[in-house]
N, C-alpha and C positions, 0 to 999 in steps of 0.2 A: 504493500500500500504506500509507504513511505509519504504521507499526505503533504510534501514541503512548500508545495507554490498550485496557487487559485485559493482567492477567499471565499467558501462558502457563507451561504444567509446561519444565523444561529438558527439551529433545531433543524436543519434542511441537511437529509441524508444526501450523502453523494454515494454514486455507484461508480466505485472505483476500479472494476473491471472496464465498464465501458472507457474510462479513460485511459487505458492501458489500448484496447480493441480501436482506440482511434489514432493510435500510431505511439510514437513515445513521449509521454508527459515529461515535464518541462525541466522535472523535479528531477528526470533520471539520466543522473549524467552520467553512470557508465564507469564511474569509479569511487571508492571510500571518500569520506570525507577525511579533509585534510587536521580538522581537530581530533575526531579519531585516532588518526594514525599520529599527530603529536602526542598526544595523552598516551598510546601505546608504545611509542620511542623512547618514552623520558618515564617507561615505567613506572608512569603514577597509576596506572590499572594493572594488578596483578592477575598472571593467568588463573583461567577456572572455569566454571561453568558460566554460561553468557546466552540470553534473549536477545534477540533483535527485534524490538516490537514495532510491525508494520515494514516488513523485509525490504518491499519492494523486488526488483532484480535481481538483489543480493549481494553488491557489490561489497556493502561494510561486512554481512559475514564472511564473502569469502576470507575480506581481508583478515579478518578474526579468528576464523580455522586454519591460517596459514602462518597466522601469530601462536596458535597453540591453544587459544578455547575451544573449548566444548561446546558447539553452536548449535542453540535450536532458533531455529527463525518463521515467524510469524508473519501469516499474510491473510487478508482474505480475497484477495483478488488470486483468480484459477489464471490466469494468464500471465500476471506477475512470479508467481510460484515457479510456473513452467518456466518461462524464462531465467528465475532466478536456478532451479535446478540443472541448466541445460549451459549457467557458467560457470556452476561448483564444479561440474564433470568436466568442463575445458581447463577449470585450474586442479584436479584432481583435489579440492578440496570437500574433506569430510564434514557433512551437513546434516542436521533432523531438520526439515523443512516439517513444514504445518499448515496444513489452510484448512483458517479458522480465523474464526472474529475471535481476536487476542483478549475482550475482556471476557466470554465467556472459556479460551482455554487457560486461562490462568485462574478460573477457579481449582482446575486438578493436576496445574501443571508442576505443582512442588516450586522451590525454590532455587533462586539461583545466585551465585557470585557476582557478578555485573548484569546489570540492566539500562539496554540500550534503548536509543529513539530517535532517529535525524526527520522527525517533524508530527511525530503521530500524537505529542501531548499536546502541539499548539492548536491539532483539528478537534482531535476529539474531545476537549476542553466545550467547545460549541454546543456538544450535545450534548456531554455524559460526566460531568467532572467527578463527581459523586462515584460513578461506577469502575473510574477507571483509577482513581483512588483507590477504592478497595482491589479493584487487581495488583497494583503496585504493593499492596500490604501482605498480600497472597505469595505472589512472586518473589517477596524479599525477606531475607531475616537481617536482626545486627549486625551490620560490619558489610549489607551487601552494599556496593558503590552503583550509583546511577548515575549514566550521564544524558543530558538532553537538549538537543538542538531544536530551539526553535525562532519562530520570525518576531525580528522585534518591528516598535513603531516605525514608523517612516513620516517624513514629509508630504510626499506624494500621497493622492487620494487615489489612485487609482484602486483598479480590482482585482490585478493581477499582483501574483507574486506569494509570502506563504503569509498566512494569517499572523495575526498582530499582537505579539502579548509583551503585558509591561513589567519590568522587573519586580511591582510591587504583587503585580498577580502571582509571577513566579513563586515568590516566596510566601505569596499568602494561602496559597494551594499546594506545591509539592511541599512547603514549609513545612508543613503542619505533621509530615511523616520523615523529614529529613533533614540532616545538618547541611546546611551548604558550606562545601570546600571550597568550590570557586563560582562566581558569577561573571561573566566576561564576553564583551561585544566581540561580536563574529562576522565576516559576511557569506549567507549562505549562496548555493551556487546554483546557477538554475541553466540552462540551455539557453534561452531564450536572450539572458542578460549576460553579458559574458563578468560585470564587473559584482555580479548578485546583490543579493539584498542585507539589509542590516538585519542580524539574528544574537540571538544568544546562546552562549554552550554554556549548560550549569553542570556540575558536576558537583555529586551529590553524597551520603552515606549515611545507612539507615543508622542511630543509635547503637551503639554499645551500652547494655548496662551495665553499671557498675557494680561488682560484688561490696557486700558491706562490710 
């Protein structure tokens, strides 16, 4: 799914196969993102088990099975999936691919080490913050690390590009399950713009309790 660019109306479902079935959305460039793979360089995400929520093509997990996580990744577009299976097998990288609406498979999907997202928290925020909340509570225990790419404000009014969230939302909503490590402007990447848009990568980590 990877939802990073076109603003949907709030509460207005998109069918994210069909933008797949109209050639390649805007969002899928074809390679990992670049904060990604700094956060994986500089070793601030330790290997382990790792979600991709909202795979897309799959580009960040391959990168991520080839880094040495555990990749399951999550999609619910059937045409994404396929695509994104048919480049795990050109890089020989080891995948659980899933298609599946990620808030209803992270009811039983157990827990994992890192949890990812290059834009599926700015969308689905629109309709479901609530539920996709309790997936991220599902999906994570203390000490798991998240990180999350999404679109921030802009000047421009247009309609195009990824949905718009403000650092105070960030932190008033994934806050509320996570410490933030880092919060920091990013520009995300789109086809369409070669110079992309202004976003954020938060990178996250659920509590540790403290024994007494």
């Amino acid at each position: 799914m990877n939802p990073s660019v076109s603003n949907p109306k709030p509460n207005e479902p998109i069918d994210w196969d069909e933008r797949y079935r109209q050639g390649t959305p805007p969002w899928d460039v074809g390679r990992p993102s670049p904060e990604l793979v700094r956060l994986i360089d500089e070793r601030i995400v330790p290997r382990g088990s790792a979600i991709d929520l909202g795979c897309g093509t799959g580009a960040d997990s391959v990168f991520l099975a080839k880094r040495g996580f555990d990749v399951t990744a999550v999609d619910v577009s059937p045409i994404a999936i396929e695509r994104a299976r048919s480049r795990a097998e050109q890089h020989d990288a080891l995948i659980r691919f899933v298609l599946a609406d990620a808030l209803k498979f992270g009811q039983t999907a157990g827990t994992f080490d890192f949890v990812y997202d290059r834009g599926f928290y700015h969308a689905i925020r629109q309709t479901n913050i609530t539920g996709f909340l309790d997936m991220l509570w599902r999906i994570t225990r203390p000490g798991t690390i998240y990180l999350s790419l999404s679109g921030a404000p802009r000047d421009d009014d247009g309609d195009d590009g990824p949905p718009q969230v403000t650092e105070a939302q960030i932190r008033n909503e994934l806050g509320r399950l996570f410490e933030i490590v880092e919060l920091r402007p990013i520009r995300t990447e789109a086809l369409t713009r070669p110079e992309g848009y202004p976003g954020w990568s938060c990178l996250m980590r659920r509590p540790v309790l403290k024994s007494k």
